[in-house]
Backbone as CSV, one residue per row, in Angstrom:
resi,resn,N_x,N_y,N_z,CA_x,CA_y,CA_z,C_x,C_y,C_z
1,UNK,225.241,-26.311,47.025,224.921,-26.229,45.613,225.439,-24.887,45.100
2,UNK,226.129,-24.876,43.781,226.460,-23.915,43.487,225.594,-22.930,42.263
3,UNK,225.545,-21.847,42.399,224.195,-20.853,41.772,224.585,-20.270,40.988
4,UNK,225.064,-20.591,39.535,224.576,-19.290,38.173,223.582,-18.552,38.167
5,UNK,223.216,-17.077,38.816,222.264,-16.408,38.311,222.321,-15.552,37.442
6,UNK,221.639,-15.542,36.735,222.288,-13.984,35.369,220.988,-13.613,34.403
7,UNK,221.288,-12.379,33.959,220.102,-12.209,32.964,220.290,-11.853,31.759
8,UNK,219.951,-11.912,30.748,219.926,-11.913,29.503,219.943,-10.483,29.048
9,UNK,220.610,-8.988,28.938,219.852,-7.801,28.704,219.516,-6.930,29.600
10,UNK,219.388,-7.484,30.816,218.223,-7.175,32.531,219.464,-7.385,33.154
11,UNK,219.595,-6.406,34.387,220.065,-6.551,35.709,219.274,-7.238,36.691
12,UNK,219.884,-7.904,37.239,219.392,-8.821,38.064,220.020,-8.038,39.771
13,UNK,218.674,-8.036,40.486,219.644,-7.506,41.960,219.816,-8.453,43.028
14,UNK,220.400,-8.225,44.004,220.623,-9.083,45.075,219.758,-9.386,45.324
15,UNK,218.215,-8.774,45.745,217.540,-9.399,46.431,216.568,-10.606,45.885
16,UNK,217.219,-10.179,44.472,216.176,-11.445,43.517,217.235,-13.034,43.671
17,UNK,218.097,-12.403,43.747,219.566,-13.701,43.727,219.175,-14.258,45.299
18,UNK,218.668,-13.515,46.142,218.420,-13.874,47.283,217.817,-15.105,47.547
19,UNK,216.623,-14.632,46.692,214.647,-15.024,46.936,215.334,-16.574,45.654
20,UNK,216.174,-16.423,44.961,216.093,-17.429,44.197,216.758,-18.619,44.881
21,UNK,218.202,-18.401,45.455,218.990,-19.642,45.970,217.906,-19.869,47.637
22,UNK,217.182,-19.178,48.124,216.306,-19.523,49.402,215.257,-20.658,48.665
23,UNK,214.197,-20.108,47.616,213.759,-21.225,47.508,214.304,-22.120,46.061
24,UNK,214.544,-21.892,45.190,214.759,-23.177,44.626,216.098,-23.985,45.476
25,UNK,216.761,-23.438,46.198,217.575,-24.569,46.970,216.343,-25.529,48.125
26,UNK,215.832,-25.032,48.602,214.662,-25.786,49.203,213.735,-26.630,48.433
27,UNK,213.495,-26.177,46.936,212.618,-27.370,46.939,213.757,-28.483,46.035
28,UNK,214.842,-28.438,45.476,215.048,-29.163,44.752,216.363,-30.054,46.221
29,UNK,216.084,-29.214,47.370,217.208,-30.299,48.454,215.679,-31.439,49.011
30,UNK,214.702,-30.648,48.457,213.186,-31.419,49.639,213.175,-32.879,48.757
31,UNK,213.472,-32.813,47.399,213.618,-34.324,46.574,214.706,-34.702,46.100
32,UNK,215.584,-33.948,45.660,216.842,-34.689,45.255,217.956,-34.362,46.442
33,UNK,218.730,-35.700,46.903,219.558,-36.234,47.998,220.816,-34.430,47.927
34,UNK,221.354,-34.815,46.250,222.774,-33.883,46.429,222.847,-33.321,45.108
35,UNK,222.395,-32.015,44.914,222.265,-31.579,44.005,223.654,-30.802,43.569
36,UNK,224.401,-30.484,42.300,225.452,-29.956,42.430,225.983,-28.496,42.093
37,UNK,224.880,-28.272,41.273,224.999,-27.117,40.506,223.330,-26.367,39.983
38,UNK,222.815,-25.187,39.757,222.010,-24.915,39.153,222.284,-23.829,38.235
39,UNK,221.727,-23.359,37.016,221.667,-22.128,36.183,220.715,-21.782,36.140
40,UNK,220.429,-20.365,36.903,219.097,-19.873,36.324,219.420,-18.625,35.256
41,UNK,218.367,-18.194,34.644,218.893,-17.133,33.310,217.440,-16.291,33.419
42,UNK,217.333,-15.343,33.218,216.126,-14.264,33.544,216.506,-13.823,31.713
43,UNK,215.345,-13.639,30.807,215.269,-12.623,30.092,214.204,-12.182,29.898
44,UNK,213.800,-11.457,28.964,212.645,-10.527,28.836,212.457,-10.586,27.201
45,UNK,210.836,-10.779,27.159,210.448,-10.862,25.828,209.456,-9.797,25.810
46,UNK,209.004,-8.759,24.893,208.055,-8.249,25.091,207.856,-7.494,26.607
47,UNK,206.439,-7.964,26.636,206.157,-7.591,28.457,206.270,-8.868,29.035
48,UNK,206.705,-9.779,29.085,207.108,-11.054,29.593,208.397,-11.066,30.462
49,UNK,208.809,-11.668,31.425,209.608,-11.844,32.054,209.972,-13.276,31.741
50,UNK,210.965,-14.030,31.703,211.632,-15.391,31.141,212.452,-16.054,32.293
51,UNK,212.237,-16.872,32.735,212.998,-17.585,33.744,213.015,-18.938,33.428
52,UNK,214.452,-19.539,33.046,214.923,-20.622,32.463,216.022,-21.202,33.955
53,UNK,215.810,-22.139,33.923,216.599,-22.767,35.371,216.663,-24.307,35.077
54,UNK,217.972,-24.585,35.091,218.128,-26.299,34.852,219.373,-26.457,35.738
55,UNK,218.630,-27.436,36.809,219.838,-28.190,37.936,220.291,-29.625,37.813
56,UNK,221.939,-29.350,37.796,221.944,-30.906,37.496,222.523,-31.221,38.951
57,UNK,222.275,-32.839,38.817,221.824,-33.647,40.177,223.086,-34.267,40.117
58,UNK,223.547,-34.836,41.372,224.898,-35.301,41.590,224.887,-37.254,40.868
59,UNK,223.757,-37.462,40.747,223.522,-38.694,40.087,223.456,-38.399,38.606
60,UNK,224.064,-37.299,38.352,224.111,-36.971,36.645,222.940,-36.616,35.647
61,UNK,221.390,-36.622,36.280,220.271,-36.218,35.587,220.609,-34.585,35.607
62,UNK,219.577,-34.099,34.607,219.405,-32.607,34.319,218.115,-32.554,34.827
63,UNK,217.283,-31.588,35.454,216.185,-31.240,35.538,216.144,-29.781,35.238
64,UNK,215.445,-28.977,34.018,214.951,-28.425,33.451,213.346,-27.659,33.482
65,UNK,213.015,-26.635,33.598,211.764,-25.644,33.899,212.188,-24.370,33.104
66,UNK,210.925,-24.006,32.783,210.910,-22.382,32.266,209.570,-22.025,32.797
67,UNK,209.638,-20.542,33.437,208.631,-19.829,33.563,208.334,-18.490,33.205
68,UNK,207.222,-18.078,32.571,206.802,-16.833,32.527,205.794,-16.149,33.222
69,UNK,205.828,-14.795,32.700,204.977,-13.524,33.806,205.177,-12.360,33.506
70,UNK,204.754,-11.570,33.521,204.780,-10.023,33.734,205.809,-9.423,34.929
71,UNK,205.631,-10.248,35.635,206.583,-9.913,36.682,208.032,-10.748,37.202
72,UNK,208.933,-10.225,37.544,210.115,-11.038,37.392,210.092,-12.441,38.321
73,UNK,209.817,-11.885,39.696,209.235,-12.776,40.613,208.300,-13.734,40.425
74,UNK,207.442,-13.170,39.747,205.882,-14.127,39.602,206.978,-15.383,38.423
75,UNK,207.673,-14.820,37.251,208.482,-15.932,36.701,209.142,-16.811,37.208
76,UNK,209.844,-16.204,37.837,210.942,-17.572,38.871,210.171,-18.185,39.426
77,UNK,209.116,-18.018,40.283,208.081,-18.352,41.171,207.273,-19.505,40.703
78,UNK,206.302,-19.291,38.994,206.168,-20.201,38.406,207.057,-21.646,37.881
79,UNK,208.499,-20.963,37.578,209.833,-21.519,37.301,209.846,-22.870,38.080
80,UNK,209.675,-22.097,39.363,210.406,-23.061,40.504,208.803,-24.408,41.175
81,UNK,207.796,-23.782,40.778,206.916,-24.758,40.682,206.818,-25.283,39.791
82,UNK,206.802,-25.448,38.720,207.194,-26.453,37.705,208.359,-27.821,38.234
83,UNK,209.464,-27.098,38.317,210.254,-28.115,38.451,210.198,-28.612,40.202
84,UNK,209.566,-28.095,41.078,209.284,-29.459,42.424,208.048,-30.052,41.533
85,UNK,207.298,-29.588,40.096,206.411,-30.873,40.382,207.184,-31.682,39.714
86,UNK,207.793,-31.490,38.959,209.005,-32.692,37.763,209.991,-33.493,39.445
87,UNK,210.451,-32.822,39.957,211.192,-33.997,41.011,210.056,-34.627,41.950
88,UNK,209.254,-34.241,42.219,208.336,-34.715,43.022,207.697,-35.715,42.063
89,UNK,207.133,-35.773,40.856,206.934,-36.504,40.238,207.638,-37.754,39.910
90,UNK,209.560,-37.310,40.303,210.187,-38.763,39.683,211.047,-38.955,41.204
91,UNK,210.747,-38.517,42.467,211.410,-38.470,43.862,211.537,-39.772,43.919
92,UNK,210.755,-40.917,43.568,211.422,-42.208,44.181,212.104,-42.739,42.540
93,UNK,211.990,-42.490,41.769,212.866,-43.050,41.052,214.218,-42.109,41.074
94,UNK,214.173,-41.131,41.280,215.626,-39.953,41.623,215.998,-40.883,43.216
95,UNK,215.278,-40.976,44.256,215.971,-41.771,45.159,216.394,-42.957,45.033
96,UNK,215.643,-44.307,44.370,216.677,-45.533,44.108,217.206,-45.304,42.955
97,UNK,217.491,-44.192,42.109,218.599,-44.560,41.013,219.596,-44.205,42.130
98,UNK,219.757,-43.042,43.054,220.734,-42.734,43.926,221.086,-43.517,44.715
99,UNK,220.258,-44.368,45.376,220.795,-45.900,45.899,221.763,-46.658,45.243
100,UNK,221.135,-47.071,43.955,222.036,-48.130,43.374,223.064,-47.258,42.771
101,UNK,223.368,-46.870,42.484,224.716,-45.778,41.933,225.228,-45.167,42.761
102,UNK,226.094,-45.528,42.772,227.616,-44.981,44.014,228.140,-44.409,43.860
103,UNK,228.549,-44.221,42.571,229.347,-43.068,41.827,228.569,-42.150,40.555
104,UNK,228.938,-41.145,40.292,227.713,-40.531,39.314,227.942,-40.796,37.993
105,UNK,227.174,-40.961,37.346,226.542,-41.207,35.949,227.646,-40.583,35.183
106,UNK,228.910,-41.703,34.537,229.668,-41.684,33.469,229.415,-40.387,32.311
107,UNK,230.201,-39.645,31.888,229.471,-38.850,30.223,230.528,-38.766,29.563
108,UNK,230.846,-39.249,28.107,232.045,-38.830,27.198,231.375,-37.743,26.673
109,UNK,232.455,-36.961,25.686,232.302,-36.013,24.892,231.812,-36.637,23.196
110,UNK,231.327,-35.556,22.774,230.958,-36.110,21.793,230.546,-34.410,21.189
111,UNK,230.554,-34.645,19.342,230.242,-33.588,18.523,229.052,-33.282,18.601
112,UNK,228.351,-32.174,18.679,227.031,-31.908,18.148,226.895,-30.361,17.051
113,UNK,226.508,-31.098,16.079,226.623,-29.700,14.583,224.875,-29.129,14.478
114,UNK,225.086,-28.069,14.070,223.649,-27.191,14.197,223.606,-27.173,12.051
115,UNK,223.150,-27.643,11.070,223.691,-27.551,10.015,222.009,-26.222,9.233
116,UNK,222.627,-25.766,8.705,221.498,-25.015,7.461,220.530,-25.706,7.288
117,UNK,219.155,-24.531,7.431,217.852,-25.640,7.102,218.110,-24.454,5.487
118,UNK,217.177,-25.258,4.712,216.475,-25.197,3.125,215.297,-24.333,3.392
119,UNK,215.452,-22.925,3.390,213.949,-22.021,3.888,213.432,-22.284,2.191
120,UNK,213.888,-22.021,1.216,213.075,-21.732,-0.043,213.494,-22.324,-0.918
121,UNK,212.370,-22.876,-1.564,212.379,-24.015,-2.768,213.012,-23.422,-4.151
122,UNK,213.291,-22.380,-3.610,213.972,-21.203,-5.376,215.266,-21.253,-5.213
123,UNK,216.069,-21.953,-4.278,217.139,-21.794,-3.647,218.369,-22.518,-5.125
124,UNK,219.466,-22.244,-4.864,220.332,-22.224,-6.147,220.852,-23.703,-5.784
125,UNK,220.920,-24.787,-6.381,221.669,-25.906,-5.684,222.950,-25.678,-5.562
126,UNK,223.328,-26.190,-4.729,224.738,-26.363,-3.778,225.640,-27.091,-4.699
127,UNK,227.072,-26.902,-4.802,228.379,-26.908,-5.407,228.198,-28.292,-4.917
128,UNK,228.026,-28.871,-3.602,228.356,-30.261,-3.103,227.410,-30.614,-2.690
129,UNK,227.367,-32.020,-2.121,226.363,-32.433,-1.196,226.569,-32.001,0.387
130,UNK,227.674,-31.698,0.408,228.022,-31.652,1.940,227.653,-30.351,2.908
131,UNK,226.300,-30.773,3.825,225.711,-29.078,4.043,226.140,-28.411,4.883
132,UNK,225.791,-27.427,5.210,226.075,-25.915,5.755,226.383,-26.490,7.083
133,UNK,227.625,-26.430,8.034,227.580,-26.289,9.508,227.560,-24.693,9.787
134,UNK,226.685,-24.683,10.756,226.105,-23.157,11.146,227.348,-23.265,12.083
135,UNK,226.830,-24.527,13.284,227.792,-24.256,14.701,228.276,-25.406,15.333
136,UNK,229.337,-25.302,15.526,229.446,-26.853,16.411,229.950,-26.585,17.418
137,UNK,229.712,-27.879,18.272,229.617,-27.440,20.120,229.566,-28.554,20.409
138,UNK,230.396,-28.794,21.497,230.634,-30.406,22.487,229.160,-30.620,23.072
139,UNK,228.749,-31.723,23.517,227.710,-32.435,24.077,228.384,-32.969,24.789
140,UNK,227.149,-33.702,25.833,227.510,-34.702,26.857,226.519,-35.766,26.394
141,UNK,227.526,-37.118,26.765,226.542,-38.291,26.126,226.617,-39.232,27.480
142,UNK,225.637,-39.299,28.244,225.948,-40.121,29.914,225.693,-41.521,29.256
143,UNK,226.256,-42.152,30.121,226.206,-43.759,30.567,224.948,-43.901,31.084
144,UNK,223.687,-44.133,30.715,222.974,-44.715,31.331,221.761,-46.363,31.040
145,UNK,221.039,-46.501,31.993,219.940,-47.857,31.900,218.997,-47.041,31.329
146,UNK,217.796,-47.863,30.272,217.161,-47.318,29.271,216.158,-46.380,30.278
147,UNK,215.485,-46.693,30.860,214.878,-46.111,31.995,215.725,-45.100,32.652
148,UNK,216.607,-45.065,33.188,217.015,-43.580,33.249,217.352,-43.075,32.230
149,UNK,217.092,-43.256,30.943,217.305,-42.262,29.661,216.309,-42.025,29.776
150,UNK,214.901,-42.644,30.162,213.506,-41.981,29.555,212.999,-41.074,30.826
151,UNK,213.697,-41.802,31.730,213.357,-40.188,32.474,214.507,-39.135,32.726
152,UNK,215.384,-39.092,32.178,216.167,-37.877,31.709,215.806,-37.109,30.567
153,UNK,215.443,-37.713,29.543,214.534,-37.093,28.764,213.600,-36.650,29.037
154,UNK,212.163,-36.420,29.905,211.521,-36.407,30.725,211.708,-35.069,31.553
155,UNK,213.056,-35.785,32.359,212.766,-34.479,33.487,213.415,-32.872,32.006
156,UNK,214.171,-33.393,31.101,214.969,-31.953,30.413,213.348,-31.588,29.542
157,UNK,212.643,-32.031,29.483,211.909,-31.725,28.223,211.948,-31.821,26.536
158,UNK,213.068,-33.331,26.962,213.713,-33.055,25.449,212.920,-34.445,24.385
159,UNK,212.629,-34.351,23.233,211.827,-34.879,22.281,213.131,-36.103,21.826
160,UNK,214.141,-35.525,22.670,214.988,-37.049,22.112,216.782,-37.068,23.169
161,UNK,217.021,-37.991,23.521,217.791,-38.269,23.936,219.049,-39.297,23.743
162,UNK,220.136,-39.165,23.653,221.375,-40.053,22.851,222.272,-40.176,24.087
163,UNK,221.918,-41.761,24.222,223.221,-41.884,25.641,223.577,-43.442,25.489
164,UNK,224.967,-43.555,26.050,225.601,-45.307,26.144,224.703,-45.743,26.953
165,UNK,224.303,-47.003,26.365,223.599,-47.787,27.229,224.584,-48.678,28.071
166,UNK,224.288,-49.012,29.841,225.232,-49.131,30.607,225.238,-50.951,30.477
167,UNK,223.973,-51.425,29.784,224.167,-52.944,29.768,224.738,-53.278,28.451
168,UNK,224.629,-52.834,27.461,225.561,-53.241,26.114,226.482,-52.299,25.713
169,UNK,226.950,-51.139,26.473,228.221,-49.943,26.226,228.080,-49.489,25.046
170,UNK,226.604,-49.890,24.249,226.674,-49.018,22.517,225.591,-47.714,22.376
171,UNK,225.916,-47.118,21.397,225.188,-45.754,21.665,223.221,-46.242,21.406
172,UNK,222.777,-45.495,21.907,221.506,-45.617,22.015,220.550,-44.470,22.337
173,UNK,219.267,-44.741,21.769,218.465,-43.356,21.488,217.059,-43.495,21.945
174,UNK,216.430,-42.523,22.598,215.065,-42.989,23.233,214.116,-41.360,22.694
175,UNK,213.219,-41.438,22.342,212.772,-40.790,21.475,211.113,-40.460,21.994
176,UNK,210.358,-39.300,22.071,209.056,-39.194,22.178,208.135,-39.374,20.837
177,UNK,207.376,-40.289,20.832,206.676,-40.670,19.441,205.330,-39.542,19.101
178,UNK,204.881,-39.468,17.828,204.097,-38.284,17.573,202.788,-38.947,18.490
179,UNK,202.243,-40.559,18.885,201.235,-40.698,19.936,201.342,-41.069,21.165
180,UNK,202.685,-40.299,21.633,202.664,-39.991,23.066,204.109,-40.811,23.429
181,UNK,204.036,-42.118,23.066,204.317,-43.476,23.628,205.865,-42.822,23.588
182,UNK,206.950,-43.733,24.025,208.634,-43.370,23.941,208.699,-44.462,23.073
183,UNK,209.840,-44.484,22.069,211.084,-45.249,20.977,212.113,-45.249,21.850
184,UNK,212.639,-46.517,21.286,213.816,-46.760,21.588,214.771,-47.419,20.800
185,UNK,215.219,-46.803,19.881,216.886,-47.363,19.322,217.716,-47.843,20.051
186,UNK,218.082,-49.007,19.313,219.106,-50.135,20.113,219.747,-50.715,18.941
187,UNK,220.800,-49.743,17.811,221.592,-50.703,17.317,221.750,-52.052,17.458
188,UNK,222.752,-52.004,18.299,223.076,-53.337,18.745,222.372,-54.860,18.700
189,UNK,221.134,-54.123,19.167,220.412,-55.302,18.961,219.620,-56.275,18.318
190,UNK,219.970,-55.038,16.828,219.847,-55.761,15.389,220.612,-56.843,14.971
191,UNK,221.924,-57.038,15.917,223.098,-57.924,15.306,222.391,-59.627,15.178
């Protein structure tokens, strides 16, 4: 597995780069088969220490954790328990999606725009309708079965997820609802 470590502001020393690829390579080889890559990122807020770490899996999921602390260690430390309980939590569905998939999880490219929010209602109206792009930046949009969208969404922590669905090849969206439950958009299947 290969290791981004870096910090935000903060030097990071060997022996923390050490203590990090010893155990988070152990717990994330103890549930997922072949992991390919990880990023961890250290910053500092305040008196807080910040440890952000997301490994993606050779079956194309992201798994995602953040931890904090006072101490740099005690962060990663929390970090890295978080995410064995997220794979340990989805270990047999991370092992038979890896069964049935032989090859890893398809992703095209695709746009993603960050556009101007409206902070104040005194605001001067706009020349056009067409609003503000702050930033734009490539995405990845995977090939997957609705069920591995909802637990890719899941393991990243994300309130919404946009991926080809692998049984009708059209874009599709799985969504956390404000009472808990998951949405699921399916164009297509309005036709």
């Amino acid at each position: 597995m290969q290791y981004q470590i870096s910090g935000k502001q903060i030097d990071i020393g060997d022996a923390l780069q050490v203590h990090v690829k010893d155990e988070l390579g152990g717990v994330v080889q103890k549930y997922a088969e072949r992991p390919t890559d990880a990023q961890v990122t250290f910053s500092k807020a305040a008196h807080e220490f910040i440890c952000e770490t997301v490994v993606h899996l050779s079956t194309g999921l992201t798994a995602q954790a953040t931890g904090r602390a006072t101490e740099i260690y005690a962060a990663f430390d929390q970090c890295a328990e978080k995410m064995e309980k997220q794979l340990r939590r989805y270990k047999r569905r991370l092992k038979n999606h890896h069964q049935s998939r032989v090859d890893p999880v398809e992703v095209i490219g695709g746009s993603s725009y960050i556009l101007a929010s409206e902070d104040g209602a005194d605001e001067i109206e706009p020349d056009s309708m067409e609003p503000m792009i702050i930033a734009e930046m490539e995405t990845r949009i995977p090939s997957l079965s609705v069920g591995e969208a909802v637990m890719q969404m899941e393991l990243a922590h994300a309130p919404v997820l946009v991926f080809r669905n692998e049984k009708s090849n059209g874009v599709n969206v799985v969504y956390r609802r404000e009472d808990g439950n998951i949405g699921w958009i399916d164009p297509g299947a309005a036709k």
